[in-house]
C-alpha positions as CSV (number, residue, x, y, z in Angstrom):
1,X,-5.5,-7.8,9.8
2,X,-1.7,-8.4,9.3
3,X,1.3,-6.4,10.3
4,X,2.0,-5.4,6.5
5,X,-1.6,-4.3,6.0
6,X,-0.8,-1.6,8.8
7,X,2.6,-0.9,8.0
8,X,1.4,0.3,4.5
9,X,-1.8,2.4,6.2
10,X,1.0,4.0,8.4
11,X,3.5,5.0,5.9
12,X,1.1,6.3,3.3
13,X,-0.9,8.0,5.7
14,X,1.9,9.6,6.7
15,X,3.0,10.7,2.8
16,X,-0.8,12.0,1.6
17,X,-2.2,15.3,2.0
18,X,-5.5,13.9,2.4
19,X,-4.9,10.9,4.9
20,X,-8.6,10.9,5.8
21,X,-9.1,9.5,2.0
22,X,-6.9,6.4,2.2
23,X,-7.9,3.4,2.8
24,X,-5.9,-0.2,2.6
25,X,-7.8,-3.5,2.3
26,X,-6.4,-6.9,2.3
27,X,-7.4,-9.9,0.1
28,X,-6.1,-13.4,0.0
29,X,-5.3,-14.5,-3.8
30,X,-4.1,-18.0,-4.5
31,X,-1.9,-18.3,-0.9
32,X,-0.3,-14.4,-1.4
33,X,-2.2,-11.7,0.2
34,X,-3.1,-8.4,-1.8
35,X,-3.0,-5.6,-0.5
36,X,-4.9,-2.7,-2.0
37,X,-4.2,0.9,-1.4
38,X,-6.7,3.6,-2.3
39,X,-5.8,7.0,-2.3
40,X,-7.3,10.7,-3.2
41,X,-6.5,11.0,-7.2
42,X,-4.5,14.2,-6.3
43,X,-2.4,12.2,-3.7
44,X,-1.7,9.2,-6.1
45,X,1.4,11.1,-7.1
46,X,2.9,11.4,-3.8
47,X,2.4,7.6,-2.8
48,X,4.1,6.5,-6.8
49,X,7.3,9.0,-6.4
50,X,9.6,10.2,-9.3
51,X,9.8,7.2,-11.3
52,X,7.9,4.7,-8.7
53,X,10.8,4.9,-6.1
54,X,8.6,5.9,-2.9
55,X,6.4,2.9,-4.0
56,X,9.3,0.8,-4.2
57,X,10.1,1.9,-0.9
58,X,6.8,1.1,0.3
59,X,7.0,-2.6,-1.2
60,X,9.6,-3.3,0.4
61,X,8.6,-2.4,3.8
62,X,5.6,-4.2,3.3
63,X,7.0,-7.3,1.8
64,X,9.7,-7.2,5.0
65,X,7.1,-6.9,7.3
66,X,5.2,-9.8,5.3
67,X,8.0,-11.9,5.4
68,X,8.7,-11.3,9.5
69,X,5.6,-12.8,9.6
70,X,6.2,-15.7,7.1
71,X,3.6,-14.3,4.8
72,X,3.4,-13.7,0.8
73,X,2.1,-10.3,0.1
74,X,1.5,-8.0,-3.3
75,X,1.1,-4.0,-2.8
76,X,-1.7,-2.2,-5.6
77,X,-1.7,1.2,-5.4
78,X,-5.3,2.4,-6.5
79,X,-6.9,6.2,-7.1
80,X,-10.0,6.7,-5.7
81,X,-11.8,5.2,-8.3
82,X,-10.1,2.0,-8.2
83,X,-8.1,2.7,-11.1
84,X,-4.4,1.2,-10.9
């Protein structure tokens, strides 16, 4: 897996109550990989922030991260259902 994949399982880890419910997958879409972040409906709060600025934040440690390593990456931020 790649270096922006675990940055974002660190960090949100790190925000959720239930850390133990998150999980981050990584899928390659047209030459940009996706990165999909599922997380306890109750937490799904907590990753977004007041008016999406902690997911902003974690975009753009991810997309840093990404581009240290040359890479094109998106960041979906997904209850536990899979719902966006």
């Amino acid at each position: 897996m790649s270096h922006a994949r675990d940055v974002a399982e660190v960090v949100i880890k790190a925000l959720v109550d239930e850390p133990d419910q998150v999980r981050v997958t990584e899928i390659e879409q047209r030459g940009t990989a996706v990165i999909e972040v599922f997380v306890a409906d109750g937490d799904m709060g907590r990753v977004i922030g007041r008016q999406g600025r902690t997911a902003t934040a974690i975009r753009t440690l991810v997309m840093a991260t990404a581009d240290r390593d040359a890479q094109r990456v998106s960041v979906e931020f997904r209850d536990g259902h899979g719902r966006r």
